[in-house]
C-alpha positions in Angstrom: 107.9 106.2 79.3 109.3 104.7 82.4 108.6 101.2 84.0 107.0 103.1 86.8 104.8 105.4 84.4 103.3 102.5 83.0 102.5 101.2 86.1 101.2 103.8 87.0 98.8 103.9 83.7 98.0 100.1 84.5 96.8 101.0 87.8 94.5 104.6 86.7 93.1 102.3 84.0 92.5 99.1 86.0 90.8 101.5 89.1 88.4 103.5 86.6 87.4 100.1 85.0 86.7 98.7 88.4 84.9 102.1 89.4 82.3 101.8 86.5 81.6 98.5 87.2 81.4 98.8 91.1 79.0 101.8 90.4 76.9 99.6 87.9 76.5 96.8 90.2 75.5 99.3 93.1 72.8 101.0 91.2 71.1 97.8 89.9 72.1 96.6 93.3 69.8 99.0 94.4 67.1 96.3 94.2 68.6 94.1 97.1 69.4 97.3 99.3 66.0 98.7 98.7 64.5 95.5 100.5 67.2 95.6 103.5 67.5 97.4 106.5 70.3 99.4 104.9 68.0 101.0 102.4 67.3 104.4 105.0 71.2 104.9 104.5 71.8 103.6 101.1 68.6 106.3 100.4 70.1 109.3 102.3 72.9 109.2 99.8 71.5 107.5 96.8 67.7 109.4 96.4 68.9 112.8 96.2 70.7 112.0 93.1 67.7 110.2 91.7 65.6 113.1 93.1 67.5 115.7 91.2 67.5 113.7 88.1 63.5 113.1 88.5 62.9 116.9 88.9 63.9 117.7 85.4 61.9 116.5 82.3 65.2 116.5 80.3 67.0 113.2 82.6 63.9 112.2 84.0 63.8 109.1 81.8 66.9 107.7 84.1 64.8 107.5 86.8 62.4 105.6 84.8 62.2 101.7 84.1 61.7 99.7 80.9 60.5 96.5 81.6 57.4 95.3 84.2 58.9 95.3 87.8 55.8 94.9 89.7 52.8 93.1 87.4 54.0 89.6 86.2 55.1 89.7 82.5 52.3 89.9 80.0 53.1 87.6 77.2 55.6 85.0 76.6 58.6 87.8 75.3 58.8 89.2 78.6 59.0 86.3 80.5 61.5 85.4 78.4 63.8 88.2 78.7 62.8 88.8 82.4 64.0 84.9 82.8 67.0 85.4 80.8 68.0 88.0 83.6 68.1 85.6 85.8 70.0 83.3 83.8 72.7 85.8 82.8 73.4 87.5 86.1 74.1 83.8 87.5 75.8 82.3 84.7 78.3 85.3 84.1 78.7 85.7 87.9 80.3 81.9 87.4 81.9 82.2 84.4 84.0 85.8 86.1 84.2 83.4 89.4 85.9 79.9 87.5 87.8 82.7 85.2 89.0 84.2 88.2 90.4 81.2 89.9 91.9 80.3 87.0 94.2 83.4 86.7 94.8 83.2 90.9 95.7 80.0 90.8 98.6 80.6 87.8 99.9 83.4 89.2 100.6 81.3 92.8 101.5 78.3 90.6 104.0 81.2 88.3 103.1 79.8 85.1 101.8 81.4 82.0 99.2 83.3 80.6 96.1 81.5 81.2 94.9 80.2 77.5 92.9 77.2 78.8 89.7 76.6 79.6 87.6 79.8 78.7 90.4 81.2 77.9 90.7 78.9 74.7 87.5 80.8 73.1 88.2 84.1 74.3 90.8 85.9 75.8 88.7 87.8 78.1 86.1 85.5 79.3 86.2 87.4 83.0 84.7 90.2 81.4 82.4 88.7 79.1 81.3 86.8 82.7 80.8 90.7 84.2 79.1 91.8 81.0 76.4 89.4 81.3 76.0 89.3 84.8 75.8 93.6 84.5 73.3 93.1 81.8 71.0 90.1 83.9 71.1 93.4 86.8 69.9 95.4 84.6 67.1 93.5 83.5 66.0 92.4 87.2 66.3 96.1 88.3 65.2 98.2 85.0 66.3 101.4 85.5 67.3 103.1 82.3 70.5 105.0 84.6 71.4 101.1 85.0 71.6 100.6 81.2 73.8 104.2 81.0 76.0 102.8 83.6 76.3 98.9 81.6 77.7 101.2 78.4 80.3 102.9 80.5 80.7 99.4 82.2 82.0 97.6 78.8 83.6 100.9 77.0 85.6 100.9 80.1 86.7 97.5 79.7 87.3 96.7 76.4 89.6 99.8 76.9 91.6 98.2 79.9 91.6 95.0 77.2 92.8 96.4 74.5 96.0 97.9 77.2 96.2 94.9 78.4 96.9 93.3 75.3 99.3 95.8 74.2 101.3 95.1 77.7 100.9 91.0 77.1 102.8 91.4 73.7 105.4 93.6 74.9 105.8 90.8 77.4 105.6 87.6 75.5 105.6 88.4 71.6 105.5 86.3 69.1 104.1 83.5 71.5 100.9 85.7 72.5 100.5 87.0 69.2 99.8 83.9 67.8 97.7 83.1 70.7 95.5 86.1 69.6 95.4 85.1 65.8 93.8 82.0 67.2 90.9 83.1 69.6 88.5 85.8 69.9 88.8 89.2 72.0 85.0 88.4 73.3 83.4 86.2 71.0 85.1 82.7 69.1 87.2 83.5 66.9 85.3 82.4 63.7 82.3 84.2 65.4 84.3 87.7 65.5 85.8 87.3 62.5 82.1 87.7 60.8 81.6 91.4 62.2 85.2 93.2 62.3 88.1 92.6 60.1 90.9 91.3 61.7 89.6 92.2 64.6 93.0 90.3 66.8 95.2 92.8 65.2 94.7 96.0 66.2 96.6 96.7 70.1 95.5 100.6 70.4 92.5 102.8 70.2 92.3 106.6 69.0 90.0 108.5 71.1 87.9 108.9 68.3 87.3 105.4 68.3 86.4 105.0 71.8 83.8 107.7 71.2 82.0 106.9 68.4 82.1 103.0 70.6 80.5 104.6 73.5 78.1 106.4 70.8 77.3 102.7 69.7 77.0 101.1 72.9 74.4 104.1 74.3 72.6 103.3 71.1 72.4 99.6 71.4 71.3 99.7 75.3 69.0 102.8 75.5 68.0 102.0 72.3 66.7 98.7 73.3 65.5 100.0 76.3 63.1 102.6 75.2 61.7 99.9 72.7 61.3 97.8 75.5 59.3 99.7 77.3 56.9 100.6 74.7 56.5 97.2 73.8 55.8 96.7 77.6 53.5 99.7 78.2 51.1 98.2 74.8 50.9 94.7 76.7 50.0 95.7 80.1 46.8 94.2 81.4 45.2 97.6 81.0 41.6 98.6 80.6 39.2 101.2 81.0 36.4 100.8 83.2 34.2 103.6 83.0 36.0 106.7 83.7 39.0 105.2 85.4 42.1 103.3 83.9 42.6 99.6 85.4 45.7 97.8 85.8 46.0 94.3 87.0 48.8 92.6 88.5 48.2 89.4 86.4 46.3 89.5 83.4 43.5 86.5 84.9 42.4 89.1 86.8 41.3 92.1 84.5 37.9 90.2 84.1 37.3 90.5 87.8 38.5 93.6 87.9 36.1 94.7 85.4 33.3 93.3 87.5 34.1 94.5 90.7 35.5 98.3 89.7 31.8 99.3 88.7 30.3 98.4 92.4 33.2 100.0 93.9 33.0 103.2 92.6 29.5 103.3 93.4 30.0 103.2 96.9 29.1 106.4 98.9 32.4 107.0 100.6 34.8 106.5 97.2 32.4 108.6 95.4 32.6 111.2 97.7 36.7 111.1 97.6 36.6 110.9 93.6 34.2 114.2 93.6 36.7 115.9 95.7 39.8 115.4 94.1 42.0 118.2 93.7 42.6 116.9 90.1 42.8 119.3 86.9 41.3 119.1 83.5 43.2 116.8 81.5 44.2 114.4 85.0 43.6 110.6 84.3 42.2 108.1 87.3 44.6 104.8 87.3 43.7 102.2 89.5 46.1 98.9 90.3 43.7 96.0 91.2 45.7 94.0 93.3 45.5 90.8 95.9 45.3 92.6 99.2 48.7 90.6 100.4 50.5 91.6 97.2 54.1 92.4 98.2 55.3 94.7 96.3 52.6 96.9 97.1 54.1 99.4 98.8 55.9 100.5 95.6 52.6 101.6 94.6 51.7 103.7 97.8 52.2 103.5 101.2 49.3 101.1 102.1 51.0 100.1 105.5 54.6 99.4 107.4 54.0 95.3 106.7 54.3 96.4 102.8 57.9 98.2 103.4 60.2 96.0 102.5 63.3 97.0 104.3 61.2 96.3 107.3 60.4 92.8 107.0 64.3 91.6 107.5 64.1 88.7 104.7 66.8 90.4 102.8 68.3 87.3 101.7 65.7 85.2 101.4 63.6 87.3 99.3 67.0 88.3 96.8 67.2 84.4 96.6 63.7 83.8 95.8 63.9 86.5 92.9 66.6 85.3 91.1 66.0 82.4 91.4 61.9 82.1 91.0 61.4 85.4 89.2 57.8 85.3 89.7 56.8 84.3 93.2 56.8 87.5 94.8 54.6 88.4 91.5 52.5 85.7 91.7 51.4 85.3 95.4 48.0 84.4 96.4 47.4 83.7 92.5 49.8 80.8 92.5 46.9 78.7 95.0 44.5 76.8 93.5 41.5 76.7 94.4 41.3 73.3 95.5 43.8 73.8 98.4 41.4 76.3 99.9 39.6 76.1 103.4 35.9 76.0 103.3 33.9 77.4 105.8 33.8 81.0 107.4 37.7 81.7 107.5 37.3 81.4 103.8 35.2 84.4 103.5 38.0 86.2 105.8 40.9 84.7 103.3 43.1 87.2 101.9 42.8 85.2 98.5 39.0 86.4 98.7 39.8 90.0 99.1 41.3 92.7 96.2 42.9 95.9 96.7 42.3 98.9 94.9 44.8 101.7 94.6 43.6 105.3 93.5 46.6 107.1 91.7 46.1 110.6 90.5 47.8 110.8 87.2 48.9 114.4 85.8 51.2 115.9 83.0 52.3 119.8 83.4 52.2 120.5 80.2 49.6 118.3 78.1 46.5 116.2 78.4 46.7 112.9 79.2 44.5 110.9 76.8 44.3 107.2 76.8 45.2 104.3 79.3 48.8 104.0 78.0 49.6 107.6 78.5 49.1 107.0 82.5 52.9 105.3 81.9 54.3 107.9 80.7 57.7 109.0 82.0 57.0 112.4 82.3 54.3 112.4 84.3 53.4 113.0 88.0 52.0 110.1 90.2 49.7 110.9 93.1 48.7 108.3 95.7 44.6 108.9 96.6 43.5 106.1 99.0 42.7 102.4 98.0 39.5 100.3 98.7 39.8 96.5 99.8 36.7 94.9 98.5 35.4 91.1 98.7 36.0 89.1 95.7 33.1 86.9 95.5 30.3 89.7 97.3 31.5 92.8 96.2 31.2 94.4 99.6 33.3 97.3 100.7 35.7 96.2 103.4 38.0 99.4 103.9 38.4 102.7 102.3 42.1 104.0 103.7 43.6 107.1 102.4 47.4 107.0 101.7 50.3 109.1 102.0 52.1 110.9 99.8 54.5 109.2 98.0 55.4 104.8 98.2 56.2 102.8 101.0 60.1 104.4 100.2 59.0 107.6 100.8 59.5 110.3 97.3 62.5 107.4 95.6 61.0 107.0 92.2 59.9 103.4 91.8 58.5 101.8 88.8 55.2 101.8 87.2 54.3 98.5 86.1 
């Protein structure tokens, strides 16, 4: 092989490796464009792809997400892990930044391999730094396509490591061998040593190696994603109020739901729409019980422009403020107390006194739906109905609207809970 064909290798393999991770951070990046003024031409490209993977029940389930997007975490474990999203995306993103620098700033100075720093623990620390900050992505924007992508994503480059390494003792020998004997190819050293066997000392990979890695890797992510999501779906702030399944955006108000629901579907004008639902045998009735200002409403159905995101123009204020505070936009109204409140007759015109209820029609094609949890299935179909604002403290029926087909976003699939 000539000087120039392995350049020429070094460049194929360093451009796919940067490909799969560009397209991983663009499809969990999906959550930032989604909320910009970009998203109507990030969408025109991006949503027939997710459209044609929605329309079959066979890759429907990349569409789908795994962990609770629009209802605050239920219990302590996924606040956790939703946190720890947070914490990973920012903390690799530093790590691959510092790492970075340090490399740059070698090569102008022309000295050595870099083996300080990070580079004393590992010899890849830039893309342990990527791997995390993929894998926080992928928990703030749960799409099970973004944990498919993350597996190509670190295939791809502990391929273009293991080459790399290969090149680096062509280069330097005996000096980087050592070097390798004494740290870790992504974990310490004594840490690595625990799960492979001389794990510094292998420079090439067969290609059945690198499949039966990717088969791992698929395993590990998806794996952990479908569990995730069951363990979500079985800790939702569901209920069953009479005939219709209610889902709360925090769990401190399912109680209220369960007292207002009953007056609400006694009303005259919801009755009427319930009795006249095109609906077939087997259809459920899911209701999100929300506060009326919720912002992420329009995920849920197209209750109004002031719920689309992409319209508001906060782009970066509102990325900020969900990495950063993952549960604000959750939160909202809920976060007041009480105590702060104004009394006197703008209270009774607060939005903190006023719920929203969102009718969704909830059908399978080819079985019967037959408890609360099966409303969150992933192969089901998801009809917006109309949604009722109601007053928290009197019960009385402030609006009935009926919505569009579809979210705020039009047919993009967006998540369930």
């Amino acid at each position: 092989m000539t000087p120039s064909d392995g350049l020429n290798k070094k460049a194929v393999n360093r451009l796919t490796a940067n490909s799969a991770i560009v397209l991983s951070f663009v499809v969990a990046l999906e959550l930032v464009i989604m909320i910009s003024p970009f998203a109507v031409f990030f969408y025109a490209v991006f949503n027939p792809f997710l459209l044609a993977l929605n329309h079959s029940t066979i890759t429907r389930w990349l569409t789908a997400f795994f962990l609770p997007h629009m209802i605050v975490p239920p219990n302590q474990v996924l606040i956790v892990i939703r946190i720890l999203g947070s914490v990973f995306f920012v903390g690799g993103m530093l790590v691959f930044l510092v790492c970075a620098g340090q490399v740059y700033l070698g090569k102008l100075l022309r000295k050595a391999t870099a083996t300080k720093g990070l580079y004393a623990l590992v010899r890849h620390p830039q893309y342990v730094g990527l791997a995390f900050a993929a894998l926080g992505l992928a928990i703030m924007w749960p799409r099970f396509l973004t944990l498919v992508l993350l597996a190509v994503m670190l295939l791809l480059y502990y391929v273009l490591a293991k080459d790399e390494e290969r090149r680096m003792m062509n280069r330097f020998g005996e000096t980087y061998g050592a070097y390798m004997n004494r740290t870790g190819m992504f974990l310490p050293y004594p840490i690595e040593r625990l799960f492979f066997k001389n794990p510094s000392l292998r420079p090439g990979l067969s290609m059945l190696e690198v499949g039966t890695i990717f088969l791992v890797l698929l395993m590990i992510t998806l794996g952990g994603g479908f569990l995730l999501r069951a363990y979500t779906v079985h800790h939702l702030p569901l209920e069953q109020v009479r005939h219709v399944d209610v889902i709360t955006i925090t769990p401190e108000d399912l109680p209220i739901a369960n007292e207002l629901l009953p007056q609400v579907l006694e009303d005259s004008v919801v009755a009427s729409k319930l009795m006249s639902l095109p609906g077939k045998s087997g259809d459920r009735l899911c209701v999100y019980f929300i506060p009326i200002d919720y912002v992420m409403q329009g995920m849920i159905a197209n209750t109004g422009d002031e719920w689309k995101l992409f319209e508001q123009h906060k782009t970066i204020g509102m990325i900020t403020e969900y990495i950063l505070h993952p549960f604000a936009h959750l939160t909202g109204g809920h976060a007041h107390h009480a105590a702060t409140m104004t009394h006197g007759p703008e209270m009774y015109k607060s939005p903190m006194m006023m719920r929203r209820a969102i009718f969704i029609n909830v059908s399978a094609d080819n079985y019967e739906l037959k408890s609360p949890f099966d409303d969150f299935e992933i192969n089901i179909k998801r009809t917006p109905l109309f949604f009722v604002d109601v007053h928290l403290h009197t019960g009385e029926i402030l609006q009935v609207k009926a919505t569009p087909a579809g979210s705020g976003w039009g047919t993009v699939p967006t998540p369930m809970f």
